[in-house]
Every structure is written in structure tokens, then in C-alpha cells.
Residue frames as qw, qx, qy, qz and C-alpha x, y, z in Angstrom:
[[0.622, 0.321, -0.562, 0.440, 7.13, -120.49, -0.73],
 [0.615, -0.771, -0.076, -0.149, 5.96, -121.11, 3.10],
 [0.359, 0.462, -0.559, 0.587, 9.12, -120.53, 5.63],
 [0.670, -0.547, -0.491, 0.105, 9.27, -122.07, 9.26],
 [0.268, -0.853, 0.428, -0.129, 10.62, -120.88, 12.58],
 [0.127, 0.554, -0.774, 0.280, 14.16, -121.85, 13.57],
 [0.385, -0.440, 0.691, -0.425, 12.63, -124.06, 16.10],
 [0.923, 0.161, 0.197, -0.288, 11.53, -126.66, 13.86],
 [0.638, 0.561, -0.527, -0.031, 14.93, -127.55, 12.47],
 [0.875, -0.478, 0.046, -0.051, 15.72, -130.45, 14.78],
 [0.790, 0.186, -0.223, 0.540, 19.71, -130.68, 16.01],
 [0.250, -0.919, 0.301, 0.057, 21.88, -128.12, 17.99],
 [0.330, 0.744, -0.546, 0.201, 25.79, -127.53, 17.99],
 [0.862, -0.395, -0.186, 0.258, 28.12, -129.90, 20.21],
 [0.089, 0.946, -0.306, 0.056, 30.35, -127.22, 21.46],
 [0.706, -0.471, 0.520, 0.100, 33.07, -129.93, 22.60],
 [0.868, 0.245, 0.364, 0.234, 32.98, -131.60, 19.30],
 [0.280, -0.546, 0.267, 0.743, 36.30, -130.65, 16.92],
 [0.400, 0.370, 0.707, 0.450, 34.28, -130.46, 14.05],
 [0.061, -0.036, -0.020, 0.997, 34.31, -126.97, 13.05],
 [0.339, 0.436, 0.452, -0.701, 30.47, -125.00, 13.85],
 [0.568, 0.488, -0.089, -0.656, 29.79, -124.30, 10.18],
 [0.297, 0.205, -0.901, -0.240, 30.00, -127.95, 9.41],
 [0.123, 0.260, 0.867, -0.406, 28.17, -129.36, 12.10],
 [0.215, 0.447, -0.057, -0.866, 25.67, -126.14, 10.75],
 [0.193, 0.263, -0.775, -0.541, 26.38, -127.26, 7.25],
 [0.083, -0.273, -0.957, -0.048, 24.44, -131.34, 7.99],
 [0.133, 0.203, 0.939, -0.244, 22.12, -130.03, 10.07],
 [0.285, 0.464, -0.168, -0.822, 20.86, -127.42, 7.64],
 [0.378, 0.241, -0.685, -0.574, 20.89, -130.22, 4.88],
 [0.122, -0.223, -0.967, 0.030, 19.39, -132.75, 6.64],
 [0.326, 0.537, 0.417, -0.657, 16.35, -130.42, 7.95],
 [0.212, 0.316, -0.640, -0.668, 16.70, -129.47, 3.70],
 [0.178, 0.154, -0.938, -0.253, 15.73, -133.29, 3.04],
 [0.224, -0.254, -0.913, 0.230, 13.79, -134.82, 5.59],
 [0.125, 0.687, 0.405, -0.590, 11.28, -131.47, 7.01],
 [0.076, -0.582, 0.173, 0.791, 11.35, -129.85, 3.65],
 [0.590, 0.676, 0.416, 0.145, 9.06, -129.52, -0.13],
 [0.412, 0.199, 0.291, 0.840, 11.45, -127.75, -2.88],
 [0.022, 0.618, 0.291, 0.730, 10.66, -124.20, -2.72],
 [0.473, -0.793, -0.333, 0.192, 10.21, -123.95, 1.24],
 [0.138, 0.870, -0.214, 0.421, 11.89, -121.00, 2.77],
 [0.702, -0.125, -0.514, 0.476, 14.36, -120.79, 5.58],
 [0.336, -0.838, -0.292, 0.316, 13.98, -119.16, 8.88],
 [0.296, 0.859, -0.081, 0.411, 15.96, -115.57, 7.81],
 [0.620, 0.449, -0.454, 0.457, 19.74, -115.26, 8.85],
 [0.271, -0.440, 0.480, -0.709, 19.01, -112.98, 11.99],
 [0.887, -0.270, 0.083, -0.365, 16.29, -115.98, 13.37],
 [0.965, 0.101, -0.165, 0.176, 18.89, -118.80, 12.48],
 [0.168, 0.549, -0.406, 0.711, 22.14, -116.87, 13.86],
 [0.221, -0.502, 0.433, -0.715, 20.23, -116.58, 17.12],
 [0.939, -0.197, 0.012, -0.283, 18.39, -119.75, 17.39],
 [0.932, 0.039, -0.303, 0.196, 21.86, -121.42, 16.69],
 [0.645, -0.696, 0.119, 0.292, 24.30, -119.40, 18.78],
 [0.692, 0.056, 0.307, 0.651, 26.47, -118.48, 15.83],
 [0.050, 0.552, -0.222, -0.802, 28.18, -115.03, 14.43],
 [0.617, 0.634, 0.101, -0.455, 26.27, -114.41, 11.21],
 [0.251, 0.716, -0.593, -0.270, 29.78, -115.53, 9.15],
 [0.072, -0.103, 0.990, -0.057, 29.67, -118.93, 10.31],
 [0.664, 0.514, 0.441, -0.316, 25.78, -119.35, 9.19],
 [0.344, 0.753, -0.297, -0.476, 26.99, -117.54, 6.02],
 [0.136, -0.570, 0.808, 0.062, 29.76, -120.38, 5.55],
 [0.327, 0.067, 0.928, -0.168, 27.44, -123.06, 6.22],
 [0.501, 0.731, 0.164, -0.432, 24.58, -121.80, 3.59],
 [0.230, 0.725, -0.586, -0.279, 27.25, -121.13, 1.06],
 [0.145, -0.216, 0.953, 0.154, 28.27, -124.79, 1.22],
 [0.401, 0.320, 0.832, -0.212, 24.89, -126.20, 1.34],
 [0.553, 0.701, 0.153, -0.424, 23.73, -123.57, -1.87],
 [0.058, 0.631, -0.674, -0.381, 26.98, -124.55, -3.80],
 [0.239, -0.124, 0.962, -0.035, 26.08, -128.22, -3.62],
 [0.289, -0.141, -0.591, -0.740, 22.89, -127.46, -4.77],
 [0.251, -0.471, -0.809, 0.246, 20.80, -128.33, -1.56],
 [0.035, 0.795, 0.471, -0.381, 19.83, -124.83, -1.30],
 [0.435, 0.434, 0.343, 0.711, 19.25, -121.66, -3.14],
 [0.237, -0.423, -0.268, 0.832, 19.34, -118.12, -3.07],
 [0.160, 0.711, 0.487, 0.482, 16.57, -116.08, -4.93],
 [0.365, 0.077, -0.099, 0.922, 17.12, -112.19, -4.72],
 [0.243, -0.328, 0.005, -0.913, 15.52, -109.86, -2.59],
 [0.658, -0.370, -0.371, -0.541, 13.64, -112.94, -1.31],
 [0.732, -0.547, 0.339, -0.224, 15.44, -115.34, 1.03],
 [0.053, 0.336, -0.935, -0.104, 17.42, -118.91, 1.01],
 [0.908, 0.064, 0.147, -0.387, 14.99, -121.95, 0.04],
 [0.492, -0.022, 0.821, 0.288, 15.72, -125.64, -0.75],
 [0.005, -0.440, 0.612, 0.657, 16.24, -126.09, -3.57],
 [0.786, 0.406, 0.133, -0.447, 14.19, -127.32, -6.42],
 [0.637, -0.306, 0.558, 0.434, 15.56, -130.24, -8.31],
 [0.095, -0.503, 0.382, 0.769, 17.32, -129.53, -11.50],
 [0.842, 0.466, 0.253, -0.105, 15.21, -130.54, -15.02],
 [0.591, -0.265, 0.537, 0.540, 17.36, -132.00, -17.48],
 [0.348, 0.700, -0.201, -0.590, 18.08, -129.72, -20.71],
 [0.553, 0.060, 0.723, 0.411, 17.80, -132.30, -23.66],
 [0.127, 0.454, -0.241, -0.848, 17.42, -131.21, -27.13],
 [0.313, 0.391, 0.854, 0.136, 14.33, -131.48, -29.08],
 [0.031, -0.177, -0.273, -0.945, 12.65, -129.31, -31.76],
 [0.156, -0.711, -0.643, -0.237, 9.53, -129.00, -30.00],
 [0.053, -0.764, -0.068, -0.640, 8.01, -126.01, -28.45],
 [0.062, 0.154, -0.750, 0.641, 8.76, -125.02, -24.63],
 [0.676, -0.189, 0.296, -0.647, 4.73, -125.17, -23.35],
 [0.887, 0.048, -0.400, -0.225, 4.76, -128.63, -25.10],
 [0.561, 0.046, -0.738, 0.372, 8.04, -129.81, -22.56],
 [0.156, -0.239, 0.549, -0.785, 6.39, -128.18, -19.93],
 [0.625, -0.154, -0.095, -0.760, 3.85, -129.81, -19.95],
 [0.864, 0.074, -0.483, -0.121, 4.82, -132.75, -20.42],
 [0.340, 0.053, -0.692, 0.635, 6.66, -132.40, -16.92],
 [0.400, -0.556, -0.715, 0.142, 3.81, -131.45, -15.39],
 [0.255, -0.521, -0.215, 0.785, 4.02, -127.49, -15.15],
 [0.405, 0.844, 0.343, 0.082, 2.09, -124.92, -16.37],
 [0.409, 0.312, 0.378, 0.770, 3.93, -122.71, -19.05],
 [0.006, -0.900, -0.254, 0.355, 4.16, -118.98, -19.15],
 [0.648, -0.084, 0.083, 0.752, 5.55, -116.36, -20.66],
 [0.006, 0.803, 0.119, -0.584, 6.07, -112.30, -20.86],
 [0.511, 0.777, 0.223, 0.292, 6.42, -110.68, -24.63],
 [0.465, -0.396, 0.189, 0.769, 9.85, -108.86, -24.06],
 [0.038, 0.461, -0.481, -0.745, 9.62, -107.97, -27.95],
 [0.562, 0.354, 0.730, 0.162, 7.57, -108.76, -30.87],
 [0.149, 0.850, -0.107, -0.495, 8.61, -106.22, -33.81],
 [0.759, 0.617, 0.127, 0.163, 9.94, -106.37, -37.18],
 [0.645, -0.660, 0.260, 0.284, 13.93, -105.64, -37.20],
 [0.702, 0.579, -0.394, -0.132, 16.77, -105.42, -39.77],
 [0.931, 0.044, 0.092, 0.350, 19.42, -108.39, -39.97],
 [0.294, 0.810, -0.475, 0.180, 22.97, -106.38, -39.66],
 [0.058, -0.704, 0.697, -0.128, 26.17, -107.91, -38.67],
 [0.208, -0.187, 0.945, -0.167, 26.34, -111.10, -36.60],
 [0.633, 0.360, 0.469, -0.500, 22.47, -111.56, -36.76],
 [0.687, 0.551, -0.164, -0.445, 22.45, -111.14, -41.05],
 [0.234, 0.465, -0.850, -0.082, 26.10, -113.52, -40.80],
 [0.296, -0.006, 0.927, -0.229, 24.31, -116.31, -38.51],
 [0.667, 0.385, 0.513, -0.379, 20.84, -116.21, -40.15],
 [0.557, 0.037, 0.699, 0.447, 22.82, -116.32, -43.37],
 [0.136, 0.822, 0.543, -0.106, 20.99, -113.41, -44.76],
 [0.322, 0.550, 0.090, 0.765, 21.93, -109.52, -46.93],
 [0.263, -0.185, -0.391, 0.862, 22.54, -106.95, -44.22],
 [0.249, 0.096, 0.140, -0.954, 19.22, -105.06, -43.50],
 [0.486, -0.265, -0.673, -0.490, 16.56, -108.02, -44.42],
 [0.562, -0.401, 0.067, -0.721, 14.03, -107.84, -42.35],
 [0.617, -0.135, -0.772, -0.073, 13.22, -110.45, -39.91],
 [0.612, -0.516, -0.268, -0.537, 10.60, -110.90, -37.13],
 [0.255, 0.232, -0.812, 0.471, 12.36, -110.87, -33.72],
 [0.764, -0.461, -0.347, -0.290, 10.21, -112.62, -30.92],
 [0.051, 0.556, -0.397, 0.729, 11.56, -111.77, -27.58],
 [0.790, -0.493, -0.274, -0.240, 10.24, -113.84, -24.35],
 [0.352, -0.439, 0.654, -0.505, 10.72, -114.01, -20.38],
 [0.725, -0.006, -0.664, -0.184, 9.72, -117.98, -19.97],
 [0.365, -0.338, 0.544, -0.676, 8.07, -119.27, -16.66],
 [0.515, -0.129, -0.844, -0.078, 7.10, -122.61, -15.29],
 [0.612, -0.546, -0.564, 0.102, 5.02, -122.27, -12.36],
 [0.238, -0.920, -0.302, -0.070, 5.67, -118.92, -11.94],
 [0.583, -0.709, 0.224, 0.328, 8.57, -118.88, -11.55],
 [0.558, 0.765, -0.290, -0.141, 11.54, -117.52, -14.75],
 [0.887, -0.087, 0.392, 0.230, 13.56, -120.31, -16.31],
 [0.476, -0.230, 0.410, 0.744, 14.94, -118.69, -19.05],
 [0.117, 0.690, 0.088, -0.709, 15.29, -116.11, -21.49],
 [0.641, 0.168, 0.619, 0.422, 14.53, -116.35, -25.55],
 [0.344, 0.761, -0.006, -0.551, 14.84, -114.32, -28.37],
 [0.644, 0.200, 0.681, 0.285, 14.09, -116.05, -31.73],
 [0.031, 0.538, -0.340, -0.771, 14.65, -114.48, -35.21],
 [0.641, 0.427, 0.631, -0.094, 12.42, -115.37, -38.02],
 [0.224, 0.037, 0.465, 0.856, 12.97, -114.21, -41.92],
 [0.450, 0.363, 0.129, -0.806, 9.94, -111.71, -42.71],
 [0.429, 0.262, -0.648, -0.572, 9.64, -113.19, -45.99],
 [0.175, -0.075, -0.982, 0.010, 8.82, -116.66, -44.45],
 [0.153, -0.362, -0.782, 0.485, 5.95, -115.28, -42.35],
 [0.062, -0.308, -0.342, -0.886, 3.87, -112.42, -43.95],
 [0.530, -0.493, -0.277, -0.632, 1.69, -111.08, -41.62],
 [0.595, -0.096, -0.678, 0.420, 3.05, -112.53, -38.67],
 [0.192, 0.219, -0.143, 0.946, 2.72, -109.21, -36.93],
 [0.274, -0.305, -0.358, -0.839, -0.54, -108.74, -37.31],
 [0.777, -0.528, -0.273, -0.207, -1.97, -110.78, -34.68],
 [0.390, -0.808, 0.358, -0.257, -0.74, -110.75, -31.40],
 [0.027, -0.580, 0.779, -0.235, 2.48, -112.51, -30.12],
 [0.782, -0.110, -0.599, -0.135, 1.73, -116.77, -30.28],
 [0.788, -0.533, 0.148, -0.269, 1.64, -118.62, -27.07],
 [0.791, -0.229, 0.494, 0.281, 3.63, -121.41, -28.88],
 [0.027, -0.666, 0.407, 0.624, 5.85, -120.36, -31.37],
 [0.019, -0.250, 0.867, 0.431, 6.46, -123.39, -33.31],
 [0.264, 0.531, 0.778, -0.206, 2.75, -124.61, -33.03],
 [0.218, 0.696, 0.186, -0.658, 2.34, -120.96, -34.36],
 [0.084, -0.559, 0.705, 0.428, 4.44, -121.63, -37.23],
 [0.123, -0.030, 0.968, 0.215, 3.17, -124.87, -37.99],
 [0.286, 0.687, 0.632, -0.217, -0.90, -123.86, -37.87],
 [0.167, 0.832, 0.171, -0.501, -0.15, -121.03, -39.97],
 [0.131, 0.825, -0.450, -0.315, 2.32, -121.53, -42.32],
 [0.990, 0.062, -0.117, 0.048, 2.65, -125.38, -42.44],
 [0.395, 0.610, -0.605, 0.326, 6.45, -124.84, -41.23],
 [0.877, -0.463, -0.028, -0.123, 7.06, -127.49, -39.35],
 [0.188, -0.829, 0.527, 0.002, 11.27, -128.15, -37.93],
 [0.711, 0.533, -0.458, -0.024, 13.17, -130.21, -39.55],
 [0.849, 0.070, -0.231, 0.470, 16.39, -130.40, -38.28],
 [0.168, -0.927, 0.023, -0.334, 18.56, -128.19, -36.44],
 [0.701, 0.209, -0.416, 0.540, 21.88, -127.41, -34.66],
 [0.463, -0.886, 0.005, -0.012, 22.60, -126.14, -30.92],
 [0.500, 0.456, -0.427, 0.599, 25.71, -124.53, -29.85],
 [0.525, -0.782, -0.307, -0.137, 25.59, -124.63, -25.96],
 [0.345, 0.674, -0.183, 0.627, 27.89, -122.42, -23.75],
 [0.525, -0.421, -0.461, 0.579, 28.31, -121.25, -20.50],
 [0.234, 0.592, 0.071, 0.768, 27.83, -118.00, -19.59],
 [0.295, -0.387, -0.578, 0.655, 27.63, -115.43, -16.81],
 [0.129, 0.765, 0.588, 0.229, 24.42, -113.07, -16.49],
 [0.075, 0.550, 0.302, 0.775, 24.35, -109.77, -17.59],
 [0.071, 0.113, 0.258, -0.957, 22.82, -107.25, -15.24],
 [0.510, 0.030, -0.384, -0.769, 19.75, -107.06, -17.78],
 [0.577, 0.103, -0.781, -0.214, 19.48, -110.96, -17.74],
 [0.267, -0.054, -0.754, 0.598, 19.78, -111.37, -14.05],
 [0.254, -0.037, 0.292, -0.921, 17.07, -109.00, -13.19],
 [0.663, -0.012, -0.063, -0.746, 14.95, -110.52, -15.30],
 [0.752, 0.021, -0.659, -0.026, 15.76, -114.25, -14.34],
 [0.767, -0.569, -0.070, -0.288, 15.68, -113.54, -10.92],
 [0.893, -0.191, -0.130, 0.385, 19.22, -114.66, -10.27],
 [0.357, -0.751, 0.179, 0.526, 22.42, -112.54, -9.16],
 [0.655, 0.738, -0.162, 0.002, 24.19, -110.74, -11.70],
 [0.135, 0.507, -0.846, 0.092, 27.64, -112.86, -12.90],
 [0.741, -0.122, 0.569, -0.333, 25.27, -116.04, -11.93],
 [0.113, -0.110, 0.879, 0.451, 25.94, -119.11, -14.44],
 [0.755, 0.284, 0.276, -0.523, 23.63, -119.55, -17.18],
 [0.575, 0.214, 0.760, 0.216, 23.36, -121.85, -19.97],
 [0.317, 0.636, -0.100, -0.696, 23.30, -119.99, -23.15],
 [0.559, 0.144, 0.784, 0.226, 22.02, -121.81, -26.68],
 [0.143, 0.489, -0.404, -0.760, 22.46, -120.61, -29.84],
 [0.503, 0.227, 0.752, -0.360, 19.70, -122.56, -32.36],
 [0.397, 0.358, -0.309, -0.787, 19.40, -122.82, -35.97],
 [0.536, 0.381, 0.693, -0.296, 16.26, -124.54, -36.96],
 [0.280, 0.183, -0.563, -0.756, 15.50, -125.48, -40.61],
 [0.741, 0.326, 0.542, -0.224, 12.74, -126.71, -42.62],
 [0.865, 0.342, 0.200, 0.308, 14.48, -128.77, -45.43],
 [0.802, 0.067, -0.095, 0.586, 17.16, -126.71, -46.20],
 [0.037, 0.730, 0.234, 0.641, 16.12, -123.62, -45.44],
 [0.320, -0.280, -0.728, 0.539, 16.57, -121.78, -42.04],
 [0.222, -0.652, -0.388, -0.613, 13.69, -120.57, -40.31],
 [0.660, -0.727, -0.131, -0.134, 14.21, -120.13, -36.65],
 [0.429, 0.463, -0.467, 0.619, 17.49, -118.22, -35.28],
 [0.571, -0.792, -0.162, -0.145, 17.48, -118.29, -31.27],
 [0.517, 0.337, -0.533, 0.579, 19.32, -117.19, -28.55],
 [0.761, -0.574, -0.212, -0.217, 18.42, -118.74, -24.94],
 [0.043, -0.664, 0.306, -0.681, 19.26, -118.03, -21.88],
 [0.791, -0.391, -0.426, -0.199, 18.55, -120.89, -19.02],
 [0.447, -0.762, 0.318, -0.343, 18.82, -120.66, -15.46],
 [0.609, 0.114, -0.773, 0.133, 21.56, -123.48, -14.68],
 [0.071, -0.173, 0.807, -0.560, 20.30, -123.50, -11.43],
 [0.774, 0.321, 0.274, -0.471, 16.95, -125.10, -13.14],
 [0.828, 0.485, -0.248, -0.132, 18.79, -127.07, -15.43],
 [0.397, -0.550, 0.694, 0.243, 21.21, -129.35, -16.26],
 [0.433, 0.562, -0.427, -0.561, 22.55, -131.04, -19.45],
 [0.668, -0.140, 0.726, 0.077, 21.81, -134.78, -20.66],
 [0.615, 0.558, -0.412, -0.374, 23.02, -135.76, -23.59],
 [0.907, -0.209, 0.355, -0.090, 23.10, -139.36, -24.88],
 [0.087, -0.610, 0.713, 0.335, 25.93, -141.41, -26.19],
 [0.974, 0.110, 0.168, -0.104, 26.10, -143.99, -28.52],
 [0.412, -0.215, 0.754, 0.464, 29.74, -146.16, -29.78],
 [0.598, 0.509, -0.357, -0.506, 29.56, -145.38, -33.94],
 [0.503, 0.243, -0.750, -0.354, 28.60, -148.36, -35.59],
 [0.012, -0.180, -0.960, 0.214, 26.89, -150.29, -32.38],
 [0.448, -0.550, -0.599, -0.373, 22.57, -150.46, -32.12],
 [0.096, -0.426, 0.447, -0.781, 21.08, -148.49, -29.84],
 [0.271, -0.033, -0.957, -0.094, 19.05, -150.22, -27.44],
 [0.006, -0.848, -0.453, 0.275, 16.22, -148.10, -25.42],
 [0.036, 0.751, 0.450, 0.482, 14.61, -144.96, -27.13],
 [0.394, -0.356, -0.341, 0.776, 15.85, -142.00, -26.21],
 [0.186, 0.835, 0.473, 0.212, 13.63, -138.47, -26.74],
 [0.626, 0.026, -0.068, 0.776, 15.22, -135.67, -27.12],
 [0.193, -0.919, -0.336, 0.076, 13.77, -132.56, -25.11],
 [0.314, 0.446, -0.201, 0.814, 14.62, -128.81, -25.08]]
């Protein structure tokens, strides 16, 4: 994430003009953004831009703020203000995350948070539909696309379904794992999606402020009637956003629509 000097952002203030500084600011931030800028560049750092533009640090502040609200730029902690990557769209599809990454053209990571054997009590044994204290095989992952963390999962599996699951090391691709090993391949399945506002925990490890907005999906996955895949994800809404198609009940749809997680 390369970062110029101040003196490449082409414009200056008109002190005459009655259009308040941290507007004038505001454009010519967004237009440098657009036109001099690859998603992920940095900006010159508050003290360089402050002095290159003649402005108290509150009126940069003002103008940033507007331009990170809008989504033209972003703020990654501890690091700087960059433009902004655009958002991928969060559609819903039972396939694994390395498979949609790929298929956008980014290479797939991810850290092993957890991979351990667990009882089912309360909410967990009520959602997975399960007797308080059955085992089942939580899987626990930091997710990364180019290095960079998109979002947080932690899937719940019934022991019983998976024997031996343990034994070898944490899969790359869950559901690939699932399906080479076990023939369980996903049916069907239901998302509950949410708002939400990160955690301390969550934030640290997504890289975003804590109280930042995520996207939070809840995920039971069956094969025939059976459910084999409880999740609960975490996505950075400032890497996402939600498309979901419509259709009028009872009309033909007419382009082919694929439905990605």
C-alpha cells in the first residue's frame, strides 16, 4: 500500500471562495482518490496534508471523515487513510469461501482461530437442534483475500457426522473437506443476516475500529434433512455489500442469477 507526497495531489484552496475549506478539501481529496489513485494507495499522513494545504488539522479531519463515510476512502488502524477498495457483493451460495475467491480473482487465506472438539450447551445445542452436551467439531477461522482480513467464521459440525475429523489437520476448504471425505455435499440452507457492531475481540482481529459495522450471518446448512454445518460470520461491511435478487411470484425469470457467499 505505496503512499505519495502531498505534492502530487493536484488543486489548492481558493481562500476568497464561500465554499467552506473542508469542502473545497473534501473534492479535491476525492478527485486525487479517483483520477491519481489504485485502491489500496495510501495518503500523504495528516501532519504532511495539514501543512501542504494550509489547514488546522480539524478541517482535514472533516474533510476525510466525509470522503471515508461515502466510501471513497478508508481508515485501517494503526496504519493510515487509503482509497478505498471497492466493495464485493455478499450473495448467497453454498459453496466454499477459496472457491468465491477465486473466482474473483484473489488468492484465499486463512488463520485456524480454533479447531477442537466442544460440547453443544444452550443457544449452540437450541440452534444446531441437538441434546445439551453433544459433541460437535467447532472450526474457528480469520479469512483473508490478498492479505488482507475480510471476515471472521466459526462453523459447528455434529461429531457424529465426521469421525475423525480431528485427526488431520484443519482443511483449507471446509466444504470441499466435507465433500472428499465424507461425501457430504450442501443441500440447502438458510441465512439470517444482521447488522452488527464489532466487538473489541472482532475488531482487532479484522483490522477495523472497535463499534465498526459488520455484517453478521448466522447459517444452517443441511444435507437432505439433516443439518450439518452451523456458522457464525462475521464480514467486514467495509468489503462488502449485500445483493440479493428479486423476482414478482408467479412471473419467469429471465437471466441466471448465481448465488455467491
Amino acid at each position: 500500500m505505496a503512499t505519495k507526497n502531498a505534492q502530487h495531489i493536484e488543486g489548492r484552496l481558493d481562500d476568497a471562495s464561500t465554499v467552506p475549506k473542508h469542502a473545497q478539501l473534501r473534492e479535491i481529496l476525492r478527485r486525487h482518490a479517483r483520477t491519481a489513485c489504485k485502491p489500496g494507495e495510501g495518503l500523504p499522513s495528516e501532519r504532511v496534508l495539514t501543512k501542504a494545504f494550509g489547514v488546522a488539522r480539524m478541517t482535514l479531519r472533516q474533510a476525510i471523515d466525509a470522503l471515508v463515510e461515502d466510501g471513497t476512502l478508508e481508515r485501517v488502524v494503526g496504519l493510515g487513510t487509503f482509497v478505498a477498495r471497492p466493495k464485493m457483493d455478499l450473495q448467497v451460495k453454498l459453496t466454499s469461501y477459496s472457491e468465491e475467491m477465486q473466482r474473483r480473482g484473489m488468492v484465499p487465506a486463512a488463520r485456524v482461530l480454533r479447531f477442537d472438539e466442544v460440547p453443544a450447551v444452550g443457544n449452540l445445542a437450541r440452534e444446531m437442534e441437538l441434546a445439551d452436551g453433544t459433541p460437535v467439531v467447532r472450526f474457528r477461522r480469520l479469512l483473508l483475500a490478498d492479505g488482507m482480513p475480510m471476515s471472521l467464521d466459526e462453523n459447528f459440525l455434529p461429531a457424529h457426522m465426521v469421525p475423525g475429523f480431528l485427526d488431520e489437520p484443519a482443511p483449507s476448504s471446509l466444504y470441499s473437506s466435507l465433500e472428499e471425505r465424507y461425501g457430504l455435499v450442501m443441500q440447502w440452507g438458510e441465512d439470517q443476516i444482521e447488522a452488527t457492531a464489532a466487538k473489541p475481540e472482532y475488531a482487532q482481529l479484522l483490522a477495523v475500529d472497535a463499534g465498526a459495522p459488520l455484517l453478521k450471518i448466522q447459517r444452517h446448512a443441511y444435507v437432505r434433512r439433516e443439518l450439518v454445518d452451523y456458522s457464525v460470520s462475521y464480514y467486514r461491511a467495509d468489503r462488502y455489500k449485500l445483493w440479493v435478487p428479486l423476482q414478482r411470484p408467479g412471473t419467469r425469470r429471465t437471466s441466471s442469477h448465481s448465488y455467491n457467499r
